[in-house]
N, C-alpha and C positions, 0 to 999 in steps of 0.2 A: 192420779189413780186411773186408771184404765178399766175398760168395759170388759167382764170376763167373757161376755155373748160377743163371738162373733157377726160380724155383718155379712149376711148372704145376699147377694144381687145373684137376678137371675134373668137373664138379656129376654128369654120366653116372655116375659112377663110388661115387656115393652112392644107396645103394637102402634102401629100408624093405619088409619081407616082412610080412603079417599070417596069418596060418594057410597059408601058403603062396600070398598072392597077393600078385604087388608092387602096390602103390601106386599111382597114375597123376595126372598133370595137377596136380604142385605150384607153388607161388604163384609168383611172383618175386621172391621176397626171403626168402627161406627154404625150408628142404626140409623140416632137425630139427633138433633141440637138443636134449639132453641134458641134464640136473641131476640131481645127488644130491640125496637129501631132507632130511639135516643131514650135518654138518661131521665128517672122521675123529675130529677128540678133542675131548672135554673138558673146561677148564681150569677149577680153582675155587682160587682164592686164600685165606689164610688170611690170619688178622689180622694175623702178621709177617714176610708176603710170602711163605712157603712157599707153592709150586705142585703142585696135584696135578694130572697129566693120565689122562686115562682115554679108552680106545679106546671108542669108540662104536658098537656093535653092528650100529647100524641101516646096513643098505645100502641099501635105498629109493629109489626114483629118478622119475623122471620123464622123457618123450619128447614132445614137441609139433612136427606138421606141418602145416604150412600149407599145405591144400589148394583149388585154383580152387572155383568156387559149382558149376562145371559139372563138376568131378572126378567118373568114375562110380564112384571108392573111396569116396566119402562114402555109397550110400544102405546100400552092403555094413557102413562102421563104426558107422552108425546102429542097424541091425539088432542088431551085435553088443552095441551097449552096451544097446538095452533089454530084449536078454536077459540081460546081467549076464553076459557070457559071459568064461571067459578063455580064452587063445588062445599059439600062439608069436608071438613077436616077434624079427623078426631086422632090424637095422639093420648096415648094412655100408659100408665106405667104403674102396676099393680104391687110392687116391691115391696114391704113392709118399710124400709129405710126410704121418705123421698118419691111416696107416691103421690101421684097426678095424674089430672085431666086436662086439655088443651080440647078444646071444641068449638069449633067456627064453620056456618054458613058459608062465609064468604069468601076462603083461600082460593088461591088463584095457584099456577105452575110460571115463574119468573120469566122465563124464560127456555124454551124448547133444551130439552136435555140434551148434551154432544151425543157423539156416537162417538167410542173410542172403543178401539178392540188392542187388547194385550197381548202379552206374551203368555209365556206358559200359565202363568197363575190368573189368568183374567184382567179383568181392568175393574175399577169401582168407577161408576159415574154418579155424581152429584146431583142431585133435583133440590132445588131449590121453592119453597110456598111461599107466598106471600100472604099474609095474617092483618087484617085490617085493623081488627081488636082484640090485642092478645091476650086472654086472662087466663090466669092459673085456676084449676079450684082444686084442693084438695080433699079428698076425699075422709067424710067424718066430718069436716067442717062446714058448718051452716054459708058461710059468706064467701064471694070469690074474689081470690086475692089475685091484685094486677101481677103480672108477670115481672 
């Protein structure tokens, strides 16, 4: 049986903060994305098929946004990655379907953004964060769930 409610996304409702400035002029076909840097557990087999699983410490993450060539957040993320600087990071997504928080002290920019310029239609370039400790929290709920 299917849901008669439609699901509204509404990409407004997605924001990325860098030291306290949003972001501006993302691509069209991406805002952000999210990934953790390994896998919650694990698993090593033994030679009579005994399994050990083991929690994996690491929470590590990763954020990449796709910003136009013409973004004025890019010359501000440029700046910060060649100072090596780290910064808060808040990504937020207010959606009714699938909303979140992402909030960290201590993101970093990976690496200095290219400079790529396009053709007619612009160019997206990639900024990639790096996330020390990546936790979800969902909003409504008391407890923060690892990413």
């Amino acid at each position: 049986m299917h849901n008669d409610r439609p699901v509204l996304y509404d990409p407004i409702n997605v924001n990325v903060t860098v030291k306290g400035r949003v972001l501006m002029d993302f691509a069209p076909d991406k805002i952000v994305s999210i990934t953790k840097n390994e896998d919650n557990f694990i698993s090593v087999t033994g030679g009579k098929g005994d399994v050990l699983l083991t929690v994996n410490a690491n929470d590590s993450g990763e954020a990449e946004v796709s910003l136009l060539q013409s973004s004025p957040s890019l010359g501000y993320l440029r700046d910060l990655a060649e100072r090596r600087a780290l910064f808060e990071l808040l990504i937020t997504d207010t959606n009714n379907d699938g909303a979140f928080i992402i909030n960290t002290q201590y993101a970093y920019v990976k690496k200095i953004p290219d400079i790529i310029r396009g053709g007619r239609e612009g160019a997206s370039i990639p900024v990639v964060f790096g996330i020390p400790y990546l936790e979800r929290r969902v909003p409504g709920v008391s407890e923060i769930l690892a990413a």
